[in-house]
C-alpha positions as CSV (number, residue, x, y, z in Angstrom):
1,X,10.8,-22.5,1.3
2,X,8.2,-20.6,-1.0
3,X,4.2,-20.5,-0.7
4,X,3.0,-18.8,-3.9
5,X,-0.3,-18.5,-4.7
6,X,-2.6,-16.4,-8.1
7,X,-6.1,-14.9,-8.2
8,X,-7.7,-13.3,-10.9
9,X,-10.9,-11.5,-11.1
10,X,-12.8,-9.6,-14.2
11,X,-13.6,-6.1,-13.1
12,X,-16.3,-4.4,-14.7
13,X,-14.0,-1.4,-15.0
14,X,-11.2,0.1,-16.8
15,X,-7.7,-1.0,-15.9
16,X,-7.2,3.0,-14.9
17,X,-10.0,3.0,-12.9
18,X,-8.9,-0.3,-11.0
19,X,-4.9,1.6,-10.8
20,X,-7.1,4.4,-8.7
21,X,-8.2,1.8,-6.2
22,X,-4.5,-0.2,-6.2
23,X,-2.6,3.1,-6.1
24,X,-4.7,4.9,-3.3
25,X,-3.0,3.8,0.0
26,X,-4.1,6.3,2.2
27,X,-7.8,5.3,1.4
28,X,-7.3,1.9,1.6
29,X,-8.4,1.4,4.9
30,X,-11.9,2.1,3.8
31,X,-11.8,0.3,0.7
32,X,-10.8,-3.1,1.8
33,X,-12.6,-4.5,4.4
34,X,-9.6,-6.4,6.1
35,X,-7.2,-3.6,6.5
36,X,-8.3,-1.5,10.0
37,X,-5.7,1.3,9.4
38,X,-2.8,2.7,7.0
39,X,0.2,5.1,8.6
40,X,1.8,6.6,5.5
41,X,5.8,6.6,6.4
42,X,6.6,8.4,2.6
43,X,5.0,11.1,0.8
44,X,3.9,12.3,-3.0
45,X,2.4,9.9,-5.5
46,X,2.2,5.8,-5.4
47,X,5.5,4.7,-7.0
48,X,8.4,2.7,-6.1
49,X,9.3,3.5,-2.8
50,X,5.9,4.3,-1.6
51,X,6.3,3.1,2.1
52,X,3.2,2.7,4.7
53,X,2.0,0.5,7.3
54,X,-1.2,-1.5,7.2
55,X,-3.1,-2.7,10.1
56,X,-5.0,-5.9,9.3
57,X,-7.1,-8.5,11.4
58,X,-6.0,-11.9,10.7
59,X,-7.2,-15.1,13.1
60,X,-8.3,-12.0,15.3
61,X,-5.2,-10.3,15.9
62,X,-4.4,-7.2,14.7
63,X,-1.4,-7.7,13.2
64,X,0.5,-4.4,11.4
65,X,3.3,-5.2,8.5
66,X,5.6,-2.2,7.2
67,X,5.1,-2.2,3.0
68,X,7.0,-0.9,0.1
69,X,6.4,-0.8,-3.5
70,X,9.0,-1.9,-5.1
71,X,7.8,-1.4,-8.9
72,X,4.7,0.4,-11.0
73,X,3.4,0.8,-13.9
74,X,0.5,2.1,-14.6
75,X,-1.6,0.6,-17.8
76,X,-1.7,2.5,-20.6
77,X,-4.0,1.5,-23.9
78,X,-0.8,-0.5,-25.5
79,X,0.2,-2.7,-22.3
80,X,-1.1,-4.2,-18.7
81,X,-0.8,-2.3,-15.7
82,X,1.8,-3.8,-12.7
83,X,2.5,-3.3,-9.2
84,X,4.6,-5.2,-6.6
85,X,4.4,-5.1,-3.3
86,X,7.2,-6.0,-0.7
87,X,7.0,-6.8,3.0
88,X,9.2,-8.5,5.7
89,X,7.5,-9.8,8.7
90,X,8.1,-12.1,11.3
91,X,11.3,-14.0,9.1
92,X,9.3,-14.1,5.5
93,X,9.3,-11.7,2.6
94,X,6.1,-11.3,1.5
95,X,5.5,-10.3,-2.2
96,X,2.0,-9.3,-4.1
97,X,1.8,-8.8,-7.5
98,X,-0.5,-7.5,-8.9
99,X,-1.4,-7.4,-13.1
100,X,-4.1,-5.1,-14.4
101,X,-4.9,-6.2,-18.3
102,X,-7.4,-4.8,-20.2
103,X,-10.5,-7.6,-21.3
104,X,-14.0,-7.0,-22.6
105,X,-14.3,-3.5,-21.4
106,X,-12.8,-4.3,-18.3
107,X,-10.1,-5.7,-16.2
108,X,-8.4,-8.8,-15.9
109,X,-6.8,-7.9,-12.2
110,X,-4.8,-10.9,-11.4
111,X,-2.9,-10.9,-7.8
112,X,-0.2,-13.4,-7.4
113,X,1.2,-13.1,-3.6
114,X,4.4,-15.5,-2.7
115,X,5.3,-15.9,0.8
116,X,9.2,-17.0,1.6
117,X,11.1,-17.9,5.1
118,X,14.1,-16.0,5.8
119,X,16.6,-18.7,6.8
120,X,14.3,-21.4,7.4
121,X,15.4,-23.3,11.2
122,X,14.1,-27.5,11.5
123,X,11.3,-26.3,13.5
124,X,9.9,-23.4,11.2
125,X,10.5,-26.4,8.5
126,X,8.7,-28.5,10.6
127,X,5.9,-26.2,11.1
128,X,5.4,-24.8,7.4
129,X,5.0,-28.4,6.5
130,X,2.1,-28.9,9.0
131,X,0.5,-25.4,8.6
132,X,1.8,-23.8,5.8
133,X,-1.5,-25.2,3.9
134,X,-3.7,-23.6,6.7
135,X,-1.9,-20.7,6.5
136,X,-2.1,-19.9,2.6
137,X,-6.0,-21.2,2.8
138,X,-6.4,-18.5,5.1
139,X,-4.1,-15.9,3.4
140,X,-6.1,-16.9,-0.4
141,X,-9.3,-15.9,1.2
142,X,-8.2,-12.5,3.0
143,X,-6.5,-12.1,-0.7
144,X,-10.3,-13.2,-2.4
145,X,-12.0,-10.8,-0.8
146,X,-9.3,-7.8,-1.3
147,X,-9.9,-8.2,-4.8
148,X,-13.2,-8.4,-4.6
149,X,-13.0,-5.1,-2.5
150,X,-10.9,-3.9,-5.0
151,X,-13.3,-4.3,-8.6
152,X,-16.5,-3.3,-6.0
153,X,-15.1,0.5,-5.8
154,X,-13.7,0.4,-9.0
155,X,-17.0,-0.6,-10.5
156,X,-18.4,2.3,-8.4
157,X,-15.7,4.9,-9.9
């Protein structure tokens, strides 16, 4: 049982300015307006393997999920940028993607997140197919408004 859904936005900024923004974790808190806090649980630079835990507020609960980078690339004048992001919470895998391709003097950053139940039971089946709608309409605009944090500091850069 997958939920998937893609974003993109048009940053008024290089692609390696907005791989700054992505690629700082521990300053992530204060660039995204959703997140309340960030524990780093690795160290050096963002890569794969990058572990942390983010705090967010969703539905008004603070809710924290253990993360993991599980591929980069940063852009480089002959090819897009890409990230992905792992997560395992509550019996999904989470995955965000994210694309950074260069357009007009800017960025096309495109963020494609895919949500997918471990084992799904009857009732979790039951309960995706009332909710699950809710729940991605919720998820899309907590997504809208990262990326939207996102090209703001980027743009400020």
């Amino acid at each position: 049982m997958d939920h998937k859904t893609t974003l993109t936005h048009h940053v008024n900024a290089s692609p390696d300015k907005v791989w700054v923004v992505i690629s700082d974790i521990p300053g992530s808190a204060a660039t995204l307006s959703g997140v309340e806090s960030v524990q780093m649980l690795s160290e050096g630079a963002y890569g794969e393997g990058t572990r942390w835990k983010e705090t967010r507020a969703m539905m008004g609960q603070a809710e924290t999920v253990e993360m993991w980078v599980s591929q980069a690339e940063p852009p480089s004048p002959t090819r897009a940028g890409t990230t992905t992001v792992k997560a395992l919470q509550g019996g999904a895998h989470y995955t965000t993607r994210f694309i950074l391709a260069g357009r007009d003097g800017g960025t096309d950053l495109t963020l494609t997140f895919g949500a997918q139940v471990v084992r799904p039971t009857l009732l979790s089946k039951v309960m995706l197919a009332l909710f699950g709608r809710i729940g991605m309409g919720i998820t899309r605009k907590a997504l809208a408004k990262d990326v939207a944090d996102i090209a703001a500091k980027a743009e400020s850069l």
